[in-house]
N, C-alpha and C positions, 0 to 999 in steps of 0.2 A: 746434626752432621758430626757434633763433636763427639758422640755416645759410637755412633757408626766406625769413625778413626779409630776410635779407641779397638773399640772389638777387634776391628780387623789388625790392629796392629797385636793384639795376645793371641790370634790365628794363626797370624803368620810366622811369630817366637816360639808357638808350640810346635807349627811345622820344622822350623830349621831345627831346632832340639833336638827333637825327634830322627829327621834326616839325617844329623851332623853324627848322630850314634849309631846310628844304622848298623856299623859294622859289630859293636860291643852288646851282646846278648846277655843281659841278665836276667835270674831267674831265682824265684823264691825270695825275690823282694818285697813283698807287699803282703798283706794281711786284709781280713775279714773279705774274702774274696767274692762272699755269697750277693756282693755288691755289683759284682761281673754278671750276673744270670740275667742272660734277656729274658724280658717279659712281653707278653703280647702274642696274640699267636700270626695275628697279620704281618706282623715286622719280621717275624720268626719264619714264615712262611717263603716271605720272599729273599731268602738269603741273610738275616738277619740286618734287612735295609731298615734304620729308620730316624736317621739325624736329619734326612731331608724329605722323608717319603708320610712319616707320622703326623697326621693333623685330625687325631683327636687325644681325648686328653693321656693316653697312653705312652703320650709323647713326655710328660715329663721322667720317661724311663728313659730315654735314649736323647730327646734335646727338650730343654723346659720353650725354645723360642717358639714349638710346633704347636702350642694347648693355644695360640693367640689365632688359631686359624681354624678353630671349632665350627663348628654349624651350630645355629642357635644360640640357645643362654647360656643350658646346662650340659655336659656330658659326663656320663659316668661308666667305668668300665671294670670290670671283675675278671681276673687271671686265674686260672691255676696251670700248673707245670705237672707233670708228674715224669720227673727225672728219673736216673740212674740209680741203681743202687739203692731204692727204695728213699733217694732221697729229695724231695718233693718243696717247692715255694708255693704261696697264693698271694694276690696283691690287690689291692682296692683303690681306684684313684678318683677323685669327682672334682671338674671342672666348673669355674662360674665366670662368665662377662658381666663386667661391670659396667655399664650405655657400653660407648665406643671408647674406654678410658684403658681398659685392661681386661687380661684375664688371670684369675686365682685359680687356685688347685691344690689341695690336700691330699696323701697318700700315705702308706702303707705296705710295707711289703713282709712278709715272713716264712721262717724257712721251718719245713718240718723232717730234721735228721732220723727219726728215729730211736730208736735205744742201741745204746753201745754199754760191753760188757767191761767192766774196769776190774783191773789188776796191780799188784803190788809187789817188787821183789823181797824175796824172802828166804831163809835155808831149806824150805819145804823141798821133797824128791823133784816137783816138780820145777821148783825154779820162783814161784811165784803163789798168792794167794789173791783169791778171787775178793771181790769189794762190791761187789754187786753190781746194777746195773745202771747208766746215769745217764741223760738226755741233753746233749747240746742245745742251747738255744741261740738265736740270731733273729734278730728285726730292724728294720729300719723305718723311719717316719719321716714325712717331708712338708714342706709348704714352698708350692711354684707360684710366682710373681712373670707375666708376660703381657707384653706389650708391642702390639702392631701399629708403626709409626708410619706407615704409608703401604699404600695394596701392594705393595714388592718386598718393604723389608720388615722384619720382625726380630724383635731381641728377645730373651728370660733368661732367669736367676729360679736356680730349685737348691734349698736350703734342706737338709738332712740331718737324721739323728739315727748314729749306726750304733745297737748293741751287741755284740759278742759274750757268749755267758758258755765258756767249756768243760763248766762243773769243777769237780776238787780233784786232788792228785796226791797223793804223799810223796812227799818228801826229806830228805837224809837232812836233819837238823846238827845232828853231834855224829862223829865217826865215819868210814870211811867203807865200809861194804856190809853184806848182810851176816857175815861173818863177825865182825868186829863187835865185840861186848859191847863198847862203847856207844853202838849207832843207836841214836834215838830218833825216829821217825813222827810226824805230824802234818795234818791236811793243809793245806793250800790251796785257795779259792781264785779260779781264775777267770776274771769280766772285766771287760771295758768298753767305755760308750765313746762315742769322737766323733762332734758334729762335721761334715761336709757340705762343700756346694757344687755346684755345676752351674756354669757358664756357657751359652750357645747363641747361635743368630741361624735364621733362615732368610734367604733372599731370590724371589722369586721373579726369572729374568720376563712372564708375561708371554712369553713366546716359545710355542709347541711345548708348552707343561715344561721348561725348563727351570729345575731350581735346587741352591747350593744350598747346603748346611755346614756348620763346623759349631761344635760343642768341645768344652773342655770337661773334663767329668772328675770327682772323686778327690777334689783339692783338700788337702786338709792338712794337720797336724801330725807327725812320727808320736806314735805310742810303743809301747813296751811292754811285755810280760815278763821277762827275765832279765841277760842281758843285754843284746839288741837291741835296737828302734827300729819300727819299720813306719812305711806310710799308709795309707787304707788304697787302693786299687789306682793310683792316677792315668791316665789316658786323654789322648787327643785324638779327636775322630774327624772325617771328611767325607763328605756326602754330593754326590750327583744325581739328578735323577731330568728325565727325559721320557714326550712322549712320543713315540715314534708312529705311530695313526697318522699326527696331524700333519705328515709329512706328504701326507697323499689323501689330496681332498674326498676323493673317490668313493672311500672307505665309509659304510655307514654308521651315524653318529652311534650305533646302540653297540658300537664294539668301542672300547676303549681300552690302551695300553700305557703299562708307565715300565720302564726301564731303569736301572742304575748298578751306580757301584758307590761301595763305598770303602775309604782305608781308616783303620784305627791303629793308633799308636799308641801301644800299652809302656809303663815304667819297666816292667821287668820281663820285657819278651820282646822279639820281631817285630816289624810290620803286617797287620792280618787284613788281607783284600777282602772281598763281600761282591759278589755279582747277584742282583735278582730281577727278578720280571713281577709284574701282575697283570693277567689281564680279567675285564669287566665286562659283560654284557648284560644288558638294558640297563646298569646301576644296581644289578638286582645281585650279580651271580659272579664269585670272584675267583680264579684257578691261581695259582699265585706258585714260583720255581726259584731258587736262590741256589748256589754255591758260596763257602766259604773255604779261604785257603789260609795256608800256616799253619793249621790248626791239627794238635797233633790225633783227633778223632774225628772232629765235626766236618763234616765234607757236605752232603746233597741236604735240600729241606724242601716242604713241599706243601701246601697249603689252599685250603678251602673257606670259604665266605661265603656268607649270604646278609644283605641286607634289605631290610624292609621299611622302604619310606611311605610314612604316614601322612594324616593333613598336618599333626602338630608330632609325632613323636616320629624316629628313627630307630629302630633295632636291628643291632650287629651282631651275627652268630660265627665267630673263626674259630677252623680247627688246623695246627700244623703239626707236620711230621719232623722229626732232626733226627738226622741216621749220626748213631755216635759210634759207627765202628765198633770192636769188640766189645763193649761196654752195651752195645745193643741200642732203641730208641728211645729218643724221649716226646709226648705229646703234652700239646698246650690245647688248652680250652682258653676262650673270651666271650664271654657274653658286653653288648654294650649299649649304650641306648644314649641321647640324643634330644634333651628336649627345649623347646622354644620358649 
């Protein structure tokens, strides 16, 4: 009871935080953003629902409390994204119950930018000489600790290690433009690693698939490259979800519906709402519809499922669609599987 208090009372300090700025908009706070990229293409599908709708292990992308409500022993799930602009994540996550004591979970996430063409100012005609070409890097690695303390409530703790690597840059050591005799120029290497956590609970009221989430995400340490400090992505998120079938006995068991919304509250932006649906038939076949607002691209998402249950194993095939407005779409693959 005293772990329960607890939670909810850092739930309830991030909501007033949160609420109490409501009106103060800032932006360009925060760093190593590629911390932000939902992963999954079923969360992704439905409006990017999934601090209370994820219960496999998928879930320690969005709340580590959801990996405690696996099916089976084992689950394990493979992402890829293929974003905007050529610029593309893949993630790996694997689940394990340990009797009825807990659940662990190890992950993985990394981003692949591509090549970027680097430059230097200089007195050349042109303004600048070229340095060739250099590849950002970004990954992150995790270990989720969850725990289901009664068939309603469930806590976790996901423990992160974030790397940022943006290659080298030259920079003015002595003197004052490219003009100046004086200027002497020299590379500058720029990486930083800064572990984080995320904190979340789900609680499942047992009645018409109703059940809350709230996860805190992205807690960590101010880092620095220059001279500012910033913090890595922090955010407070709130999750509903609801099944609307069981409202009407009538309805054959082989249709099923889950509904929600969800709000997250980022450090350095707005409040951003999340509306989505899934619907299920025979457990097999998943159509799945999301809206996202505040968001200055992402608007409609739209997604497909299919799952195949075995005597011992489960296989999960989702595919989603996110219309990113002039920036064009982006699609997610998930393969997942399930086993006893």
């Amino acid at each position: 009871m005293r772990l329960k208090l607890w939670l909810l009372i850092i739930c309830l300090c991030g909501l007033f935080l949160t609420s109490s700025q409501a009106e103060i908009i800032k932006k360009g706070q925060v760093g190593f953003r590629f911390l932000e990229n939902p992963v999954g293409a079923d969360a992704i599908g439905r409006g990017g629902l999934g601090v209370a709708a994820t219960s496999n292990s998928n879930a320690v992308f969005w709340n580590p409390a959801g990996i405690a409500w696996i099916e089976g022993r084992y689950d394990i799930n493979a992402n890829l994204t293929k974003g905007i602009a050529d610029i593309n994540h893949a993630s790996l996550v694997a689940a394990m119950a340990i009797n009825d004591i807990c659940v662990v979970a190890v992950d993985a996430l990394v981003m692949d930018y591509g090549e970027f063409y680097g430059t230097r100012r200089s007195s050349a005609d042109a303004g600048y000489d070229e340095t060739g070409t250099f590849t950002p890097q970004s990954y992150a690695i995790g270990l989720s600790f969850s725990q289901r303390v009664s068939d309603r409530f469930s806590y976790g703790v996901h423990l992160k290690y974030a790397h940022q690597d943006l290659g080298s840059a030259w920079i003015g050591t002595a003197g004052t433009d490219v003009d100046d005799p004086a200027l002497i120029m020299d590379t500058k290497h720029y990486a930083h690693s800064e572990p984080a956590i995320d904190i979340g609970a789900v609680y499942d009221f047992l009645s018409h698939g109703i059940r809350f989430g709230a996860v805190i995400q992205n807690f960590s340490r101010e880092i620095k490259y220059e001279q500012e400090k910033f913090p890595l992505p922090f955010a407070v998120s709130f999750s509903l979800m609801a099944d609307p079938f069981s409202f009407f006995p009538s309805i054959d068991k082989k249709h099923a519906m889950m509904v929600g919304f969800e709000s997250r509250h980022p450090r350095d932006f707005k409040e951003k709402i999340k509306f989505g649906a899934e619907y299920t038939y025979f457990e097999r076949y998943i159509l799945r519809l999301g809206y996202m607002t505040q968001y200055d691209e992402r608007g409609l998402c739209f997604g497909l499922g299919v799952c195949l249950p075995e005597t011992k194993n489960r296989y999960r095939f989702d595919y989603a669609f996110e219309n990113f407005g002039i920036l064009g779409a982006v699609h997610i693959l998930t393969f997942g599987v399930g086993l006893n």
